[in-house]
C-alpha positions in Angstrom: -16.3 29.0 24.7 -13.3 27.1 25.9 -14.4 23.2 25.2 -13.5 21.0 28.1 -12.8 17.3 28.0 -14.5 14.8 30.5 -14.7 11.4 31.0 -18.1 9.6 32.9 -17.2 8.2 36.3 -20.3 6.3 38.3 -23.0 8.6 38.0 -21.3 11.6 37.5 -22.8 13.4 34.3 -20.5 13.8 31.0 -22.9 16.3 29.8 -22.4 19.4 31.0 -25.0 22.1 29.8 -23.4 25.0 31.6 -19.9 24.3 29.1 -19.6 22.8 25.9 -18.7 19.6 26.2 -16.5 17.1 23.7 -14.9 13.9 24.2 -13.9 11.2 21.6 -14.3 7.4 21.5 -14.5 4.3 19.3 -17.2 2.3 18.1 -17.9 -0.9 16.0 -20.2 0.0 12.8 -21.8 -2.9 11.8 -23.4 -3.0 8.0 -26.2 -5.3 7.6 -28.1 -5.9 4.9 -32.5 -6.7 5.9 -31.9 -8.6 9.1 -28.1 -9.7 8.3 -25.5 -8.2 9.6 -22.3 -8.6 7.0 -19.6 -10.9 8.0 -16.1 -10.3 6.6 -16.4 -6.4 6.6 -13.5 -4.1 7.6 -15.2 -1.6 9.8 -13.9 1.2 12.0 -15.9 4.2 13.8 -15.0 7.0 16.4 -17.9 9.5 18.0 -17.6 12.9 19.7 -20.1 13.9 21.9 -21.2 17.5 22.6 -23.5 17.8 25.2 -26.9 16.3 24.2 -25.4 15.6 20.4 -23.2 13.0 19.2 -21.4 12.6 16.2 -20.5 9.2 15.1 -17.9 8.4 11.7 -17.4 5.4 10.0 -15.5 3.6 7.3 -17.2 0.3 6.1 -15.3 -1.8 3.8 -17.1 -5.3 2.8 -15.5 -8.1 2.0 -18.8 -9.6 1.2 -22.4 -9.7 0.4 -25.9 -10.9 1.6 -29.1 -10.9 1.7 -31.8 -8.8 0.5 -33.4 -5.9 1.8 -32.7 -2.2 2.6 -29.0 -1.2 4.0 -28.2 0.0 7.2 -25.7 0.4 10.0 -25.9 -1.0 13.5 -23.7 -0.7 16.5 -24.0 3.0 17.3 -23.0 3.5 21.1 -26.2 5.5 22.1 -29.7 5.2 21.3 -31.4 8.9 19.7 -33.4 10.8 21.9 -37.3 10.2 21.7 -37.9 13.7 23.0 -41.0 15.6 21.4 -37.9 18.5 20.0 -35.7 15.4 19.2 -35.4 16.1 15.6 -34.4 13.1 12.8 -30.3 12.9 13.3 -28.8 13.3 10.0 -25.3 12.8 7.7 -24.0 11.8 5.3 -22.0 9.0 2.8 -19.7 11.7 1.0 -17.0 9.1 -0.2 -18.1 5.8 -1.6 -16.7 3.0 -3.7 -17.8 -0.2 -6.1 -21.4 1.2 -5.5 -24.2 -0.2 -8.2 -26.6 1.9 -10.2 -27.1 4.7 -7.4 -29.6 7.3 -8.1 -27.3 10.1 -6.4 -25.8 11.1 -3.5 -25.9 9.2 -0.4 -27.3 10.4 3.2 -27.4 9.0 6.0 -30.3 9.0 9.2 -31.2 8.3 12.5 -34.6 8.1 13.4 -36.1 8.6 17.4 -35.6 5.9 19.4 -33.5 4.3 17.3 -29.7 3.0 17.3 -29.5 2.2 13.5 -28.2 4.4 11.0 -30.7 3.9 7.2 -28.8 4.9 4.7 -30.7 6.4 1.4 -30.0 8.0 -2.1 -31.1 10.8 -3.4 -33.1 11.3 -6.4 -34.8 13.5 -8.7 -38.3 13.9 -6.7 -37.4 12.0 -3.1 -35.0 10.1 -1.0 -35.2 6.5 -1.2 -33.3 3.6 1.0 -29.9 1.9 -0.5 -30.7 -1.7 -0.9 -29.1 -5.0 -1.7 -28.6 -4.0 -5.7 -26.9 -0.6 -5.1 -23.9 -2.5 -2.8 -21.5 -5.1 -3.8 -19.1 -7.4 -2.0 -16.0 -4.8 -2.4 -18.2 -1.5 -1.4 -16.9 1.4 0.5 -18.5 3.7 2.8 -17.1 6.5 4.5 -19.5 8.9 6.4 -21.0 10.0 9.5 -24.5 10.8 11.0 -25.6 13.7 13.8 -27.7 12.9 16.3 -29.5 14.2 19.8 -29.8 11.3 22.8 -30.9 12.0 26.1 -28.6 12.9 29.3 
């Protein structure tokens, strides 16, 4: 199918569900750390959406560290559907620098309803969430996350 590339005017939908639809945009990750969000970081992000999907990628550098509590990422540009079929949005961290201790790879989720990417390690029996003593104030995280979100 031929992929054709709209922009949203006044109430005009961008999601059309009779053609696949794609168009590209920026967006400002923000990493925070429990409630704070990490001042000092080097963040950039662009998203694609495809009809009722959207793909956002980012690349967090911090320039510093604090606080305590599990890691995330804020600032997505559309909250995830809270359909009944809305299934968890998922990614994940592929490349990663000055990371502590991890227990393996690194995913990355969206729950329903939410805007805010968790991001968790894998390990031998389940997934747990990247906290406080897994980053440091030089880490790097490069990644993206799938989601659905409503028309």
């Amino acid at each position: 199918a031929t992929a054709i590339k709209k922009l949203r005017f006044g109430n005009v939908s961008y999601r059309d569900t009779s053609n696949p639809t794609t168009q590209e945009f920026t967006w400002s990750p923000v990493i925070t750390i429990g409630a704070a969000a990490q001042t000092g970081t080097t963040a950039y992000g662009h998203y694609t959406i495809t009809n009722q999907h959207v793909t956002c990628y980012f690349d967090i550098t911090m320039t510093s560290e604090s606080g305590t509590g599990n890691v995330t990422i804020t600032g997505l540009p559309f909250t995830a559907s809270n359909d009944t079929n809305a299934m968890l949005g998922m990614g994940c961290v592929p490349y990663y620098e000055n990371m502590n201790g991890l227990a393996g790879a690194l995913g990355a989720s969206v729950a329903k309803n939410t805007a805010v990417i968790d991001l968790w390690q894998r390990g031998a029996t389940a997934a747990t969430a990247v906290t406080n003593t897994e980053v440091t104030s030089t880490s790097r995280l490069v990644g993206w996350v799938t989601y659905r979100i409503d028309n």
